[in-house]
Every structure is written in C-alpha cells, then in structure tokens.
N, C-alpha and C positions, 0 to 999 in steps of 0.2 A: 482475423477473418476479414480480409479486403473482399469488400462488395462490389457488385454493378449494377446496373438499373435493373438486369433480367434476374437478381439476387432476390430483390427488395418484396417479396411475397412474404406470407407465413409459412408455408412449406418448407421453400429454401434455407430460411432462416434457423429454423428449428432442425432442420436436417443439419445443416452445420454446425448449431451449437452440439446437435446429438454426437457428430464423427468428431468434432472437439474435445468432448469428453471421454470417446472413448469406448462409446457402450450401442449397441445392436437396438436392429426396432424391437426385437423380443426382449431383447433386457431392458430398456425402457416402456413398454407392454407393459411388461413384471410389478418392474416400480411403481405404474402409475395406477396399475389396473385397468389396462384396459387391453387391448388385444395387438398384436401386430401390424394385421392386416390395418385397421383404422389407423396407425401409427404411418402406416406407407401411403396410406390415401389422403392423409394430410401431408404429408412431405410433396408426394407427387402433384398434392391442388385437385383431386378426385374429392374429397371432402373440406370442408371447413370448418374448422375449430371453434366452438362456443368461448365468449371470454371466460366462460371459469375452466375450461379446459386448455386456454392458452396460459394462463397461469398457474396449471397446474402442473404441465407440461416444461414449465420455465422454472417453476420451484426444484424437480427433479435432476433437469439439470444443471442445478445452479447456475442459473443467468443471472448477474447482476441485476439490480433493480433499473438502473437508467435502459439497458437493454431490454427489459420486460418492456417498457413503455414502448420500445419500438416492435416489438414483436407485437401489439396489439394493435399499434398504429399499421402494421402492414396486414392482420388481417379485417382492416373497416374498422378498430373501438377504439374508443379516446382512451388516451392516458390514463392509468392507474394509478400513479406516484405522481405527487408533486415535486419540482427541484427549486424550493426556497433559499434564498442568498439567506445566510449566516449575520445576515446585518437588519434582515425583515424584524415586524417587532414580534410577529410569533417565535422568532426564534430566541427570544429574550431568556425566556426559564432555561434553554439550552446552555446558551453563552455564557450563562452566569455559575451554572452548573458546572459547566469546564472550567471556568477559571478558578472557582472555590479548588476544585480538584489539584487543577495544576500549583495556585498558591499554598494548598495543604501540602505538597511537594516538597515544597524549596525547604533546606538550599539544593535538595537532590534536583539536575535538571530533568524537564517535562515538556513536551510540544505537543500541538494539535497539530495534523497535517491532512490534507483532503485529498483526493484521489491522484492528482499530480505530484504528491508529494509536496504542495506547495506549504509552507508553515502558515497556517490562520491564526494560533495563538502560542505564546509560550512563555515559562516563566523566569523569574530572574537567575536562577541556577543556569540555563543556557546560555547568558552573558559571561559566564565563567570560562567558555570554553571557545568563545569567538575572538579573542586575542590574536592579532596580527593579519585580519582575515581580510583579502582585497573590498576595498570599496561596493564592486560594484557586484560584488555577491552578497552584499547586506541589502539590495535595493530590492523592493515589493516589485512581485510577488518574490519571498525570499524560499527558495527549493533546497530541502535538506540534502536530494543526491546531489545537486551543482556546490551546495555548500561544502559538503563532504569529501567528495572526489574530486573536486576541481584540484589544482597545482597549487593556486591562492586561493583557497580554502582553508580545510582542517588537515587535506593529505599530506600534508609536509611534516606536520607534526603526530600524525597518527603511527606507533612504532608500531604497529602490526597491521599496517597499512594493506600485506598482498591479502593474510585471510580476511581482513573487514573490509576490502574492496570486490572480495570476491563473492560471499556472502550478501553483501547487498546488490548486486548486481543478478546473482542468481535469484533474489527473493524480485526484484524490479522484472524480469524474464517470465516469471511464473503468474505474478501480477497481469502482468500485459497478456498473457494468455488468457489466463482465465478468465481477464477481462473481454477480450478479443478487441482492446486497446491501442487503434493508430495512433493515438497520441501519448501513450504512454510507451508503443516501442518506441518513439521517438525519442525520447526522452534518452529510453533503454540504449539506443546507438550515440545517442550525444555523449552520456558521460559514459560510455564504455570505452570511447575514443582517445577521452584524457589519457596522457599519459602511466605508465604501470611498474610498478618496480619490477627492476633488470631478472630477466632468468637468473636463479640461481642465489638471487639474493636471499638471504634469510629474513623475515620479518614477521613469522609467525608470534614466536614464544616471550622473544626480546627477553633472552636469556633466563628464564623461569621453566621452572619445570612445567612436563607437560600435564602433571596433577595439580597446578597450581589454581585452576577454575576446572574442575572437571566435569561439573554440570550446565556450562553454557560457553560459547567463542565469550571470549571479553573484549571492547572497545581501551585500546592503551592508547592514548593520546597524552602529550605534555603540553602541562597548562601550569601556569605561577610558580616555574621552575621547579617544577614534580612531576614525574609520571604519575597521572591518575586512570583507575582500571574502574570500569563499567561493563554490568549486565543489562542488556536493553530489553523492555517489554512492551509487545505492539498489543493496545485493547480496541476493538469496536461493538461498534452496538448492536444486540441482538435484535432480529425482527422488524427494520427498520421500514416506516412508510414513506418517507422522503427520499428522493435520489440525492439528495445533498449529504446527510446524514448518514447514509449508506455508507459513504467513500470515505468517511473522515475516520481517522485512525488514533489514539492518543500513544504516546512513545515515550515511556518516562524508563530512564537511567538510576537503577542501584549500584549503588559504589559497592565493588568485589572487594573489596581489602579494608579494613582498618584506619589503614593511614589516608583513600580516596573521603571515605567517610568524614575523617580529622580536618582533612584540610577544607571540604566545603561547608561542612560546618563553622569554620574560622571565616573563612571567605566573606559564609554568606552575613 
C-alpha cells in the first residue's frame, strides 16, 4: 500500500487496509458492529474515529501492530505499542526465554528471526548447515532469505532447491502484503532476482517418492556429506503489545527421516 501525503488521514488508511483485505463497508459493519454508513463517514473524513474505535477497527482487519500505531497517529492519538530494541533490559525475561527454547532445541536447528527476516538469535544446530556459505552473508544483520537463496548461500546445496525456493518466496509475497511492507517487497524483488533453477529441471523429490513426507514440503539440503531432510515450523506470539515482538517469528527445523535425526545428533 504505497502512500502520499493526501493518504496520510485515518480515513484513507483504514479505507485501504479495508480494499486490502478484501471485504465491503457492510461486511466490516458486520464484524465490527457498527453500521456502514459510520464505516464510510470515517473513510470519507465526515466522521472521526475514537481511539477505541480505531483499534477496533484495525483488530478486524488485521493490521499489524506497527501499522495500528500509525493509524492512530493519522487520526490526532499517540502511539499505542511501544517498539523496544531486543537489547533493552525490559526485554531481558524475553531473550532469555528464547534462548532456553532455542538451546532446549539443539542439536535440532532453531532461529529467531524479526520481521525482515533478519536472524536475532539462533542455536548451534544452525552452524551445522552453514558450511561453505560466502563470507559476506554471514555478516550482521545475517537474513535467512539472502542466506537461503542467494547462489553463495545454502542454494547450491539445497537438492529441492525450485519447491523450497518457491515456497519461501510465495510465503515472503503474502508477508509483504498483508503487511502492506515497502520494505519487505523489497526484500521480496531482491531475492526473487537471484538466480533459479532452469525450466525443466527437476528438483522437487530428488529421487524419493512423492509419499516420502506427505504431511509437509521438506527442506533437502547437503551438509557433512549427507543429504539431510527438514520439516520447518514458523511460531509467533500471541496478542502481542510491542511492535517488536509482534514481528519476531521463531523457526525451528525437525529432522523428516531417521538418518537427519542420527546425524545431528552425532554432530551435535
């Protein structure tokens, strides 16, 4: 949703997250309980929104948290969400919490990732799979899609490389939307750019059946002279009052097979 100055109201704003999502002034009426007509008289600037009604209005349509703040801030009320750096000492019980989690992990690998996808933390099972990775995509802030898809990356060694490029790229697409995320399309056209395996190549299955995980895509990457197979699971936190906290995702990796399991276990 690229803005302009004549954007920047509450009306406007709420009018676009509404055509974003998809849904009529009466089906948001519906949802929110309240009526149409006040639904268009706020869009149009004929009325204006109380903060609990601008909040309520941004819950329905799920507006990101960082978003709410500006939705208040364009109709006259101060921020409702704070955005605390991760390094504050309130966020101490947090960071310590993640790390227990991510150390309760290993050797399965684990990362923290915030709304850029940038990695804030992660545990030593991820050093397991960054063998051979250029330099200069190990360097802070370290981004798991540049990590991933880049060429000197992990994509060389990812044997089903077109569906887990395609896959994340469709979930980064949906992200950016529903965030209404300039800087996360950006992101979305950077590494859609890299390179792609040729029409026609095969790199789905890498020779396995197609029942061989049939409850999730699997990550097949070779690492310590093995193909190792991963099921990825994204967690975030419910109900969150911080914009920081909001965006942060935790990403931890179960070994699909047996022998993924045997070997990080040895590893680690």
């Amino acid at each position: 949703m690229t803005r302009t100055v004549d954007d920047v109201n509450v009306g406007n704003l709420l009018r676009g997250w509404r055509r974003l999502r998809g849904v009529t002034q009466l089906e948001l009426a519906l949802q929110a309980e309240s009526s149409a007509r006040h639904i268009s008289f706020i869009e149009t600037g004929r009325s204006t929104p109380s903060r609990s009604m601008v909040l309520h209005l941004a819950e329905h349509l799920d507006v990101p948290v960082r978003e709410r703040n500006s939705l208040l801030m364009a109709a006259g009320y101060a921020p409702s969400y704070p955005e605390t750096s991760l390094t504050a000492p309130a966020m101490t019980t947090l960071r310590a919490g993640l790390d227990r989690l991510l150390t309760a992990y290993e050797p399965f690998p684990a990362l923290v990732m915030n709304g850029m996808y940038d990695v804030v933390a992660a545990n030593k099972g991820v050093g397991t799979l960054l063998e051979g990775v250029a330099g200069h995509l190990l360097q802070p802030p370290l981004n798991a899609m540049r990590l991933t898809l880049h060429p000197q990356g992990l994509a060389l060694r990812i044997r089903n490389l077109g569906e887990w490029r395609a896959h994340l790229l469709e979930r980064m697409d949906r992200q950016a939307t529903l965030r209404s995320s300039d800087a996360l399309r950006g992101l979305y056209e950077e590494v859609a750019a890299y390179p792609a395996p040729a029409r026609g190549t095969r790199t789905g299955t890498d020779g396995q059946s197609p029942a061989a995980h049939p409850y999730a895509l699997p990550l097949r990457i070779e690492a310590g002279g093995q193909v190792l197979s991963f099921i990825s699971t994204a967690t975030t936190f419910n109900t969150p009052m911080d914009v920081t906290v909001s965006e942060l995702a935790v990403e931890t990796f179960l070994p699909a097979d047996p022998e993924t399991a045997a070997f990080l276990r040895s590893a680690g």
